[in-house]
N, C-alpha and C positions, 0 to 999 in steps of 0.2 A: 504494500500500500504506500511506505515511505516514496518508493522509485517511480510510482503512479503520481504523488503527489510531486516530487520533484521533477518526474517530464513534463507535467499541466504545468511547472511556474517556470520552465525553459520552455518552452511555446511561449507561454505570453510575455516572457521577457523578450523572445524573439520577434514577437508581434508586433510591441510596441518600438523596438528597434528598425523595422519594417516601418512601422506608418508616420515615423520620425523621417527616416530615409526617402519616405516617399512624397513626404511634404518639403524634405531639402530640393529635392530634386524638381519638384513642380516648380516651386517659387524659384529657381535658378533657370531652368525653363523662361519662366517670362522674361524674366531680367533679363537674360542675354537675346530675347527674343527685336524687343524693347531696344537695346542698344545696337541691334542687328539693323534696326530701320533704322534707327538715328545717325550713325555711321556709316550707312552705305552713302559711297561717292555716287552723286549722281551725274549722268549725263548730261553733259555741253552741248551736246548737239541742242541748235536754234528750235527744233520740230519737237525738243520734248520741255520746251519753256514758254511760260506766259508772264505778259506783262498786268498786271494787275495794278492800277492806282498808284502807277509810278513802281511799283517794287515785281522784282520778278520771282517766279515761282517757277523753282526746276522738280519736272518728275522725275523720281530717280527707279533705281533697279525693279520697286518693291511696289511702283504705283502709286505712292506715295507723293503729293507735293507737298517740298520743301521750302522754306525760306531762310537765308542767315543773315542775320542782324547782329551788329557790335560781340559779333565772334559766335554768338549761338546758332544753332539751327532749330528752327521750328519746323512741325511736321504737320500736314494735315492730310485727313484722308479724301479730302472733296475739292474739286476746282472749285476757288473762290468764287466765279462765277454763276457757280449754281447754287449758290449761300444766297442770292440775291433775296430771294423773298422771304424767310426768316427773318423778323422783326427782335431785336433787341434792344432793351429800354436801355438809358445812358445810364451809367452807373458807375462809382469811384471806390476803389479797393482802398479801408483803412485799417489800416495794423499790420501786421507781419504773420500774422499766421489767419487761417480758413480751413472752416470743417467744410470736409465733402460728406451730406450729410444722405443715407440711404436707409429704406427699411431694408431691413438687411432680409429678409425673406426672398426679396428681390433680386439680391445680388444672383447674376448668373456671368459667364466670360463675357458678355456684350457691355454687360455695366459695368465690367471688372474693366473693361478696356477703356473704356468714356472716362471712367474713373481716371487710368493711369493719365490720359491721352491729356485732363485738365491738370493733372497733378504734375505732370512734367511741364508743361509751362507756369505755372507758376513758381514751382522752383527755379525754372530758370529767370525767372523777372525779382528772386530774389524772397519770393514769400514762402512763407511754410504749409502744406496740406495736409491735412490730420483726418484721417477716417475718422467717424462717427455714424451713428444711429439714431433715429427719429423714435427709436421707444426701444425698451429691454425685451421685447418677446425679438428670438430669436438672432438677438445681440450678443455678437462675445463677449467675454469677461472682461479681454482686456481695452475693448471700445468706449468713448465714451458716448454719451445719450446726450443730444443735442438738440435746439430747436433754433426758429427763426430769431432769438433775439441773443446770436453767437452770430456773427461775422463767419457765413456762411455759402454754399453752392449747396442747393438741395434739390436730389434728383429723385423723381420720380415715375414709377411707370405708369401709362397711360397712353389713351387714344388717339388724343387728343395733342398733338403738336405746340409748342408754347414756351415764351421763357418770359416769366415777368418777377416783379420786386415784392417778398412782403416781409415788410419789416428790416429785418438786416442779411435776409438769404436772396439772394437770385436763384429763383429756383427753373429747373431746366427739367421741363414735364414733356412726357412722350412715350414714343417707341423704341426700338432698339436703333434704326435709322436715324429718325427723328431728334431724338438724345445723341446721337454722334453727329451730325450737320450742324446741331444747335450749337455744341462743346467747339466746333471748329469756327463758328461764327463767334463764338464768346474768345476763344483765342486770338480772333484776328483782330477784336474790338482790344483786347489784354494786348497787344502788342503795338497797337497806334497805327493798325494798315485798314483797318476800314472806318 
């Protein structure tokens, strides 16, 4: 029975050394996935650039338009062009840091992406992005629980296409599309090209 019991707690020591391993390995997945766009050089050739409002945008390997400004590169996944009709109210970033604010029942990789996708520029314009959650059901432990009157980006799923002001979030309401054209249109308003 001793040797029964000591195989069951070598299995789940091995288990949990497994599902360790296997969350190193995802989360190192995206990260390199992530600097995989970011880094790739993109093509010179004239036929994969556009001029956009005086600044230019190179697609690069990955489909990907680019832009670099005072040494960064911005990435986005939509010709600026087709952002056109997405309204975004004007609004002024104050403080150093922003929750990205989700119910996290929500999160799946399309939100996980929108997520990174704002969170990488804003780090690079120098701010800080802090995951949060809009309520403790189905929030991790180590997240914190946020609302509109935290200097905020709150994302939500929906039908319904939209980004308006309430209180102190800008909140970024849609689809999985929809939430990724929005985040590209709020990037290019974040970076002073539209």
């Amino acid at each position: 029975i001793k040797q029964k019991i000591f195989n069951h707690v070598q299995f789940l020591i091995f288990m949990k050394k497994m599902q360790l391993f296997m969350a190193i390995f995802i989360v190192s997945i995206m990260i390199f996935s992530v600097i995989g766009f970011v880094y790739t050089s993109p093509d010179n050739n004239n036929q994969n650039s556009l001029d956009y409002k005086g600044f230019k945008f190179v697609l690069n390997q990955n489909n990907k338009y680019q832009i670099d400004i005072n040494g960064n590169t911005f990435i986005f996944d939509y010709n600026p062009n087709d952002l056109s009709n997405i309204d975004v109210p004007e609004f002024n970033l104050e403080g150093d840091k922003y929750y990205l604010i989700v119910n996290y029942s929500d999160v799946d990789s399309n939100l996980e992406y929108s997520l990174g996708k704002l969170g990488y520029t804003l780090n690079l314009l120098g701010l800080r992005p802090v995951l949060a959650c809009d309520n403790e059901q189905n929030c991790q432990e180590n997240l914190p629980v946020k609302n509109c009157n935290s200097n905020s980006f709150y994302f939500k799923k929906s039908n319904l296409n939209k980004v308006y002001i309430d209180d102190k979030c800008i909140v970024i309401e849609g689809d999985t599309i929809g939430m990724s054209k929005s985040v590209d249109k709020i990037n290019l308003n974040l970076i002073n090209v539209e």
